[in-house]
N, C-alpha and C positions, 0 to 999 in steps of 0.2 A: 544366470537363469536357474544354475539345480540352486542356488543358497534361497531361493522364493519357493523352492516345495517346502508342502507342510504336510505331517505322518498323517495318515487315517488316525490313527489313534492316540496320537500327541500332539502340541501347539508348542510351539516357539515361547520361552518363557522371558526370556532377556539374553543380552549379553553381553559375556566377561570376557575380564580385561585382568592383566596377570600384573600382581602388584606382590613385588619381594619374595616372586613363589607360587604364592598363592591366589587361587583365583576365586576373586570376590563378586558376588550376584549382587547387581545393585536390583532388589528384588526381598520378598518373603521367604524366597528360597532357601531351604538349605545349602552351606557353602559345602564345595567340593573341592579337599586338596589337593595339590595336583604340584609336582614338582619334577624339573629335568625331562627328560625323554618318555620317560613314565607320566610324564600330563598328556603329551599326544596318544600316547595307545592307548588309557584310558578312555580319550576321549575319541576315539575311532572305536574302541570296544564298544563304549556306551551308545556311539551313534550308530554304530552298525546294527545294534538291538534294538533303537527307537525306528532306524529307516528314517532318519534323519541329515544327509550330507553333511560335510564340517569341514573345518580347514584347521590340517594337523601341523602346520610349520609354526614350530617354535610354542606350541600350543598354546596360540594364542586365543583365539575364539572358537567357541562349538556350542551348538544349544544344549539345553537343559532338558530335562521330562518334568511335565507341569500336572497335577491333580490339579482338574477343573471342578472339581467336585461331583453333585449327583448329575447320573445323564437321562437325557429325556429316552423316549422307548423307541425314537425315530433315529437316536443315538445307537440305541442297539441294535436295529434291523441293519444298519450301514455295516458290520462287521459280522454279524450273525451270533446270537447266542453261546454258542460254544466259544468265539474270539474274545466275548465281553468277559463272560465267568473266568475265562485262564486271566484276562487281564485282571480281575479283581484278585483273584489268588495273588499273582504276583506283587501287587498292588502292598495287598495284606503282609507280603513276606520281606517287602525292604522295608514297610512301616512298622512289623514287632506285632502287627494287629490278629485277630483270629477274620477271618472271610467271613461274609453275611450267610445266613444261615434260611436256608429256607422252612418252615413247617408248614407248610401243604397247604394252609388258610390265604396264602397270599402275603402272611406280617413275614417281613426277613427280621430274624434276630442282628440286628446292626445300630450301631452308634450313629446320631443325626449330626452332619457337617453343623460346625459351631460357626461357621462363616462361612463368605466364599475363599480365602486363603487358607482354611481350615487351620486359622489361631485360635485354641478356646479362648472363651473367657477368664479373663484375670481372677482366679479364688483370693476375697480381700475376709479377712477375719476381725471382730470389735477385738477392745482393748483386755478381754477375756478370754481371748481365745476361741469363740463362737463363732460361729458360718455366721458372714454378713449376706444375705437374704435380698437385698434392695438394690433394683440397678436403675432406680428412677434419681438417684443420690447417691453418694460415694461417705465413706467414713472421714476423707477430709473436711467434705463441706458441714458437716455438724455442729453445733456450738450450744453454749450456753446463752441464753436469753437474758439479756439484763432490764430486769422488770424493776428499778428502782429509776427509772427514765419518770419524768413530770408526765402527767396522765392529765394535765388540766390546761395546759398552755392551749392560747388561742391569740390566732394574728387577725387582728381588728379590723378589718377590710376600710382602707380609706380611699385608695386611688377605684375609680371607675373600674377597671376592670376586676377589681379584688371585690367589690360588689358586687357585679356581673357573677363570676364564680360563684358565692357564696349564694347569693341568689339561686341560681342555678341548681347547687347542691339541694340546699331545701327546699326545694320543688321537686326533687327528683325524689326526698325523704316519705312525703304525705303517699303517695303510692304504693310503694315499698312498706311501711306501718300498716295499710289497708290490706295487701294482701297477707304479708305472713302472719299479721298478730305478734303473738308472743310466742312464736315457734321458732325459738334461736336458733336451734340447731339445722335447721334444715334455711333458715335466713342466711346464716353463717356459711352454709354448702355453696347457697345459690349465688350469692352478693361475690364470693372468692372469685366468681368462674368470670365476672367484670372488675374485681379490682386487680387481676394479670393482665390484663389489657396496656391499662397508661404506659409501665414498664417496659413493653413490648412492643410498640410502636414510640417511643421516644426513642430508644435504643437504637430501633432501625432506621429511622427518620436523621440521628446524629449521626449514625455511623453510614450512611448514603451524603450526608452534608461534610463529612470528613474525607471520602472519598472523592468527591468532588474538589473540594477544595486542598485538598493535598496538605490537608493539619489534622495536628493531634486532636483528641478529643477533650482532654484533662481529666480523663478519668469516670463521664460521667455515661460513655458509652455501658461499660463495666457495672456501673453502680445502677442502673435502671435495669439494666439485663439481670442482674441477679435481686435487685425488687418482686421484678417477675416471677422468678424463678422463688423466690420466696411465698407469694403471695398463692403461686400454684401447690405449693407443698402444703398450705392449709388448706388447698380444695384437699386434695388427697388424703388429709386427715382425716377431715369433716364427713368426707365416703365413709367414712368406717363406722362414724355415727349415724346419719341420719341418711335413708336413700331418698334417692330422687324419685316420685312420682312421673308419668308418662308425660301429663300436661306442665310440669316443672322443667322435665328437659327439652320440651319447644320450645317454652318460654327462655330460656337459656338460650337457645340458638338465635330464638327472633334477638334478644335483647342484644347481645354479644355483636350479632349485626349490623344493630343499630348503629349501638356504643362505637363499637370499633373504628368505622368508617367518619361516626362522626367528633371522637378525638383527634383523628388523624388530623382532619381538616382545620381542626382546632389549633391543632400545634403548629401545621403548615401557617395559620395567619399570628400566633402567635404564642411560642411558646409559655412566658411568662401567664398569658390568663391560664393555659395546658396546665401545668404545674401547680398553679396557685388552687384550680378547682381539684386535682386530686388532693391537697393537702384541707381542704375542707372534706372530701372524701375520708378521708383518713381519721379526722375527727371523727366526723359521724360514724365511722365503725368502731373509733374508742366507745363512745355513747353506747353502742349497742353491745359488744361485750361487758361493758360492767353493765349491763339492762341481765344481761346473760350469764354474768355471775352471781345476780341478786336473784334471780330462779333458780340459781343452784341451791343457794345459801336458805333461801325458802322451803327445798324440797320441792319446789312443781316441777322441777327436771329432775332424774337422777343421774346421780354423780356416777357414773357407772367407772369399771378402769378405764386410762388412759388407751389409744391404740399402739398395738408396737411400732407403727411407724413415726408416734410421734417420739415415744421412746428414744428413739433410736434418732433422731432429727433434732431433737433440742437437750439431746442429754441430758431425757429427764430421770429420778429417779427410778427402777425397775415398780414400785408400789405405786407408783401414780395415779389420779383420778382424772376424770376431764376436765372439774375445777380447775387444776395445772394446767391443762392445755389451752384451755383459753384462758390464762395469764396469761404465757408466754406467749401467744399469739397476739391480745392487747398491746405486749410491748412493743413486738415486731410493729403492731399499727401506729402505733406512735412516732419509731422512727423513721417507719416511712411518713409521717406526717412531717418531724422537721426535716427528712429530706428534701420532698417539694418543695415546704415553702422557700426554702435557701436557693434551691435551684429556681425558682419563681422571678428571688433577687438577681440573681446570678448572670441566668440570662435578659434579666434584662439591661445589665452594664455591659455585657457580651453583645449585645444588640448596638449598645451606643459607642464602644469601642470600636467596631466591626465600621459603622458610620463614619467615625469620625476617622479612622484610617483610611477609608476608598476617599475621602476629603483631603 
């Protein structure tokens, strides 16, 4: 029963297990060496100090002292003020820190916990040596964009449902033409916030289907998840261009919605039409960036510089213009165009396969 107390002012952090000496916190913690008879009185010293019980034979087990991090103020009335500040001081003087600092206004002069394990974050630096800035993207996932991909291929819709999609598609275009006009930049923001959609619910849709069925995915769980993740990173660009107006992000919310709930449903009855109509999708955003590079090329938009975040995301030049950014974004549209349509084919011999096995 005393090993079930727990300190006023500590928590049980884990516990170790003595491996060639040393005893290892399977945990965030700091390890503590501890070896020979010198592990148990340490660890009777330390728990006499936490008011923690321990068991010294053979020093094999004894808790740990845990930073919970910040404490509430209901925290502090439980020890009283003067108990909490010693324990901050102390706190500050096993960690190398200086104690918070009060000036009279209420601000403590103190550093804000980076977590609750109190890990910072990782400092990742570009290939120059410069503070990488962006934690919506990491320096690995970067690339170069290869804009010499066909820009004009079109899969001719013959079977029924390749109709159906495409149909679909250009029905959804006339609406879309009527409201933005020729205001790409802000068409370009808005159309992003629905083309991370498909990606994100195929994804989760294969990888609930894979779970279920206890198989691999071959790769495509992966390859839609980061579609997404791609097609978000052009919203985030396009932020930096043009904002969104009040009645632009309702309409965003109603359509997303929509959209979302009625992909879903789409894929649930069939993936292959799912696929086939974002790769008509994908087309028609080719269409609209080079509609949106021929305004650049005109001067009705200006070419203003590039944003840093697309810089830094397509490893573009540092002198960049927008012109550049929506290349390299056309390209991305394109390949996510023959990826649908492939995955369109794909699954549906995945389909006939899947049949012809439960046969």
């Amino acid at each position: 029963m005393s090993m079930m107390l727990v300190s006023r002012r500590y928590v049980a952090k884990s516990m170790a297990g003595v491996a060639g000496g040393t005893i290892r916190l399977f945990s965030s913690a700091t390890t503590t060496a501890c070896s020979g008879t010198g592990a148990a009185a340490a660890a009777a010293k330390q728990s006499t100090r936490m008011g923690v019980p321990t068991w010294t034979k053979s020093g094999a087990v004894y808790w740990v002292q845990m930073d919970c991090g910040a404490r509430s103020a209901g925290t502090v009335a439980l020890g009283g003020k003067d108990d909490y500040e010693e324990e901050k001081k102390q706190h500050a003087a096993d960690h190398g820190s200086k104690p918070s600092v009060d000036n009279g206004s209420g601000n403590k002069d103190e550093k804000g916990i980076a977590s609750y394990w109190g890990v910072g974050p990782t400092k990742l630096t570009k290939e120059d040596g410069t503070h990488w800035k962006w934690t919506c993207f990491r320096p690995w996932e970067t690339y170069k964009a290869d804009v010499s991909i066909d820009l004009n291929k079109h899969h001719v819709p013959t079977t029924f449902l390749d109709k159906m999609a495409y149909w679909t598609v250009k029905s959804l275009r006339w609406p879309t033409d009527l409201f933005f006009q020729r205001r790409y930049g802000c068409r370009a923001m808005m159309l992003e916030t629905v083309a991370a959609v498909p990606g994100m619910v195929g994804g989760m849709l294969l990888h609930c289907k894979s779970l279920r069925r206890f198989e691999h995915s071959g790769g495509w769980i992966k390859a839609l998840l980061e579609e997404a993740e791609n097609e978000r990173m052009h919203l985030m660009t396009f932020m930096e261009v043009a904002k969104p107006k009040w009645y632009e992000r309702a309409l965003v919310v109603t359509v997303q919605g929509v959209f979302f709930n009625a992909y879903m449903l789409g894929y649930l009855l069939s993936p292959k039409f799912a696929h086939r109509m974002v790769g008509y999708l994908e087309e028609e955003a080719i269409h609209s960036y080079t509609e949106f590079l021929k305004e650049l090329d005109k001067g009705n938009i200006e070419n203003v510089p590039a944003p840093a975040i697309a810089i830094d995301y397509w490893q573009l030049p540092p002198n960049s213009t927008l012109r550049d950014v929506v290349t390299v974004v056309r390209a991305d549209e394109a390949h996510h165009r023959d990826v649908n349509h492939f995955a369109s084919v794909a699954s549906y011999y995945h389909l006939i396969y899947s049949l012809l096995k439960l046969n």
